[in-house]
N, C-alpha and C positions, 0 to 999 in steps of 0.2 A: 852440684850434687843432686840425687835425687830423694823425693822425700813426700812420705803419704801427708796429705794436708785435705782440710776442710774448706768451703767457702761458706757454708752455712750449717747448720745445726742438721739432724736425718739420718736415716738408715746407712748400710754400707754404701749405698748408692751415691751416697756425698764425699766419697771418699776418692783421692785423682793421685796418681802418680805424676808429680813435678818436677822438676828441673830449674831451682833455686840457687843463690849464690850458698858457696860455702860461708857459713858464719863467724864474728869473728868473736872472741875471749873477751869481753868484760874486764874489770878489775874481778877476781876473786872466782873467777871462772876458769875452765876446765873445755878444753877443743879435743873432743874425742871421735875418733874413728869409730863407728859402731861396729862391733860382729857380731852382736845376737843382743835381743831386746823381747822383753816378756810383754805377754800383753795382760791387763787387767783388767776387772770389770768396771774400776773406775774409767780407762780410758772410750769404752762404747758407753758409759753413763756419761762423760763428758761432751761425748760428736751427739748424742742425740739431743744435747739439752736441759737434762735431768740434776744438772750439778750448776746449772746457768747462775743458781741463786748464789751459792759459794765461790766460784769457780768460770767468773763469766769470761766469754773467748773474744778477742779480738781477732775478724780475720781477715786474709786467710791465717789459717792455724796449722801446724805441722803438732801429729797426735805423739801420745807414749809417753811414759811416765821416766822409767826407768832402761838400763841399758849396762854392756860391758863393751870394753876396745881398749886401743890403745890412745896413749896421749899424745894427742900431736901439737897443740901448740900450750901453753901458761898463760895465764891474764896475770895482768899484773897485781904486785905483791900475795900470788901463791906460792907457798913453799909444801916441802913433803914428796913433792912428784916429781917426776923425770920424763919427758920426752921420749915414747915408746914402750913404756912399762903398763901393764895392764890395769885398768882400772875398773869396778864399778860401782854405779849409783843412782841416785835419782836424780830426774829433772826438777825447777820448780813450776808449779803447775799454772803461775800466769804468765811463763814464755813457752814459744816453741819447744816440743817433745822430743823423743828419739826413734823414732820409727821415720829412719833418714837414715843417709851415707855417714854423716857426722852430726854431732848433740854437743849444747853446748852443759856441762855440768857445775852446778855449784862444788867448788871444791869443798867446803865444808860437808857437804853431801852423795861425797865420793869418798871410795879408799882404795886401795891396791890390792889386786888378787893374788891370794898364794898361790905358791907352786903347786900344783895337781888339781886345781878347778881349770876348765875349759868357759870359756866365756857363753857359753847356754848356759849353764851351771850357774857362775854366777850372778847374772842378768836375773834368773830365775826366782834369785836368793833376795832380790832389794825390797820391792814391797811386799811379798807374801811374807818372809820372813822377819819385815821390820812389823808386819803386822800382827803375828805371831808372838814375836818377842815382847815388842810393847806391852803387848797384853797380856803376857802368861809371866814373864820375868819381872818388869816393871808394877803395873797396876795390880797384878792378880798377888805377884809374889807364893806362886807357889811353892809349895814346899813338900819333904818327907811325906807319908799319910795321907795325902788331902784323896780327896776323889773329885778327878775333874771331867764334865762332860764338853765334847767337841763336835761343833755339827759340822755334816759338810764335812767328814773326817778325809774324803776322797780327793777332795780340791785343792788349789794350789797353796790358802790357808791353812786348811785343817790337814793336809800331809803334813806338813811342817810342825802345827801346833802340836797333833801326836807325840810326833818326835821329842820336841823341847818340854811336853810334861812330861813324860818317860824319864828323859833324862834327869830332871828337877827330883825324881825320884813319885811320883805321884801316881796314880793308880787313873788310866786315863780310857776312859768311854766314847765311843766316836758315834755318831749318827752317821749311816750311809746306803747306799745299797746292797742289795743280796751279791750284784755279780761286782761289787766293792767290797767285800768282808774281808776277803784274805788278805786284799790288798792294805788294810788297818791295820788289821793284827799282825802285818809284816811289817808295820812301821813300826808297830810298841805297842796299841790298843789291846787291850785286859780283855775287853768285848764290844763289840758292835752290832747295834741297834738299826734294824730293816727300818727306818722310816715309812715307807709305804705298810707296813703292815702290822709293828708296834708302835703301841703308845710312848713315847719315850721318858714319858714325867713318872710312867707306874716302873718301867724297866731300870731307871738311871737315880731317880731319887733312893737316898739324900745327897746332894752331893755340893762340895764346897765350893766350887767354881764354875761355871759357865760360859763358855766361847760361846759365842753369837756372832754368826757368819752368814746370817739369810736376812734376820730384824723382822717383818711383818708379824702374823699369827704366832711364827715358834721363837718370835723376844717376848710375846705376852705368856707364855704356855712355860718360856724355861723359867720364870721366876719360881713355880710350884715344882721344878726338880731340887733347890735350891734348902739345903739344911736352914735352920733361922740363924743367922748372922752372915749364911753363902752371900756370896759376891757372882753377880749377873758381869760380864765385862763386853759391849757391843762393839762390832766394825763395822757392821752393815748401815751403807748410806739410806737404807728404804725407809720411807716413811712408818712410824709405831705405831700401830692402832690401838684404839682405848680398852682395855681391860683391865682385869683384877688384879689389884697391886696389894704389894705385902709389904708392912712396914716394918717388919722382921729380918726385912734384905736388902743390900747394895745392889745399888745398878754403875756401873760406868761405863761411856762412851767412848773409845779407844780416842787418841790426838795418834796418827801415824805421821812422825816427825823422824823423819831423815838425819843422820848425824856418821861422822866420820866413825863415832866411838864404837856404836852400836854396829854398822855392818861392819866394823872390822871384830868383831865378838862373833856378830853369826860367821864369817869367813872363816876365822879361824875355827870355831865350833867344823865346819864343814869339812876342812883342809885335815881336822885330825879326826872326822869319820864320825864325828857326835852327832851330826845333821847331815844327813844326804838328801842331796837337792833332789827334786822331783818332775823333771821334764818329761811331760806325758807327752805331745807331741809337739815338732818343729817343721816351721812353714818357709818356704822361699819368702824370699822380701819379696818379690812381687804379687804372693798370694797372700799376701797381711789382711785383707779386706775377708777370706774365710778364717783366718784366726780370728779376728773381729766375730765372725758369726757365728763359731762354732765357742768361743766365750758368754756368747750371748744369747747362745742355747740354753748355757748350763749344765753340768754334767760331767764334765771334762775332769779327766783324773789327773793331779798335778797341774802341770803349769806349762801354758803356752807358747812358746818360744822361737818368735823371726828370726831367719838366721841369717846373715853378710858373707859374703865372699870375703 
C-alpha cells in the first residue's frame, strides 16, 4: 500500500510517498481501507516536532490522526463490526496514522457511519468534532441562556462548536473574519466579531463560556470576556504566556479522548441534520503534502479533507 510517512521531524519537505506492507489487526484492532481522512493541526504540529514532548515519533512514521472506509479485516476479540461496513475514527497517536491506503484503528475508537454521511463527511467529524464536543457538551455543559464565545468560528473546530452551542440552546458569538461572517451566522452565530479590527473582550463580554481554539495572547485576553464564575475551556496545544489572571474564573484544558460512545452521538447528531459537517476543501491523496500546508497556513474555512479512490 501506499502511505505518506516521515523519516525525520521538518517542513512538508519531510514528507515521501511509500510503498509499505499492508498492516496487520492487533488484538482489539480495526484494518480499514481509507477513502477520506482529515488533516489536523495536530498532525503538522506532530511532523515538525512541536508535540515531540507528548507525543514522541518512532521512525519512519506514517502521519494522520483520524479517517473513514471500510473494514477489511477484525483483530481479534473485536465485536460490533462487520467486514465491509463503513467506519470512522481515530487513530492512536503512538502508531502509524491514516494518511495511507489502509489505518489500522482502535476499535474502541471507531464506530460505524450512518446512512447519508459520505466518508469526507465523516472523516471530517472525528477530531474536530470530538473536540468540539468534549468541550462544549462535556466539560463546558452548556446549557439554555448561557452566552458562549467561539474563536476561530471559521475553522474546522469552531464550525462545528457553533453549531453544538446553537443546538445546546445557547446564545453563541464567534470570532472570525470579515469575508467569514456569513459563513457563522449560517451556522447559528447570534454575531460575529472581525478579529482584525474588534476588540473582542469589549464586543463579547460577559459571557459564560469560552472556546479557545488559538491559546497564545487570546487564552490570556479571553479570561476578561469571562462573567465571574465563566468557564475558560482550551484545545490549543500552543504554549500560554504569562498574563493577568482572575481568580473569579475556571480555566480548563480540553483531554480529546476518542471513544465509540462519543462519535457515535456526533454521527448520529449529523445523520439527522443537527450537525452538518464542514469540508471546506478536498485534496487528492497524492497532494496531502499541500493539505499539510494550507493547514499550516491557517485560515482555512472547515475542514481539510484527503480523499481515496
Amino acid at each position: 500500500m501506499r502511505a505518506w510517512r516521515i523519516r525525520a521531524y521538518g517542513g512538508p519537505d519531510v514528507m515521501a510517498l511509500e510503498e509499505i506492507p499492508v498492516p496487520r489487526p492487533g488484538p482489539g484492532q480495526l484494518l480499514v481501507r481509507v477513502r477520506a481522512a482529515s488533516v489536523n493541526p495536530i498532525d503538522w504540529k506532530m511532523r515538525r516536532g512541536l508535540l515531540a514532548g507528548t507525543f514522541p515519533l518512532a521512525f519512519p512514521r506514517t502521519l494522520g490522526r483520524d479517517c473513514a472506509g471500510e473494514v477489511a479485516v477484525l483483530g481479534e476479540g473485536v465485536t460490533g463490526f462487520e467486514p465491509g461496513t463503513m467506519v470512522a475514527g481515530v487513530a492512536d497517536p503512538r502508531t502509524d496514522g491514516t494518511h495511507a491506503e489502509f489505518a489500522l484503528l482502535p476499535a474502541a475508537q471507531a464506530a460505524p457511519v450512518p446512512e447519508g454521511l459520505d466518508a469526507a463527511a465523516a472523516a471530517s467529524l472525528c477530531v474536530a468534532g470530538l473536540s468540539a464536543y468534549i468541550a462544549l457538551v462535556e466539560i463546558a455543559q452548556v446549557g439554555p441562556g448561557q452566552r458562549v464565545l467561539v474563536h476561530a468560528g471559521a475553522g474546522g473546530v469552531g464550525s462545528l462548536a457553533i453549531q453544538i452551542g446553537r443546538h445546546l440552546g445557547a446564545e453563541v458569538i464567534a470570532t472570525a473574519s470579515a469575508a467569514n461572517r456569513d459563513y457563522c451566522i449560517g451556522l447559528g452565530a447570534a454575531r460575529v466579531i472581525e478579529y482584525r479590527s474588534e476588540d473582542f473582550v469589549a464586543a463579547a463580554a460577559p459571557c459564560d463560556v469560552v472556546l479557545d481554539t488559538l491559546g497564545g495572547e487570546t487564552h490570556v485576553r479571553s479570561r476578561q470576556a469571562l462573567r465571574p464564575g465563566g468557564l475558560l475551556v482550551a484545545l490549543s496545544a500552543a504554549p500560554i504566556p504569562a498574563g493577568p489572571r482572575r481568580e473569579d474564573v475556571r480555566v480548563a484544558m480540553a483531554q480529546v479522548q476518542p471513544t465509540r460512545a462519543r462519535l457515535e452521538r456526533i454521527f448520529q447528531w449529523a445523520a439527522a441534520g443537527v450537525l452538518r459537517a464542514q469540508v471546506g476543501r478536498t485534496f487528492a491523496f497524492a497532494d496531502a503534502p499541500q493539505a499539510y500546508a494550507a493547514s499550516e497556513a491557517g485560515h482555512a474555512r472547515g475542514k481539510l479533507v484527503i480523499a481515496l479512490p
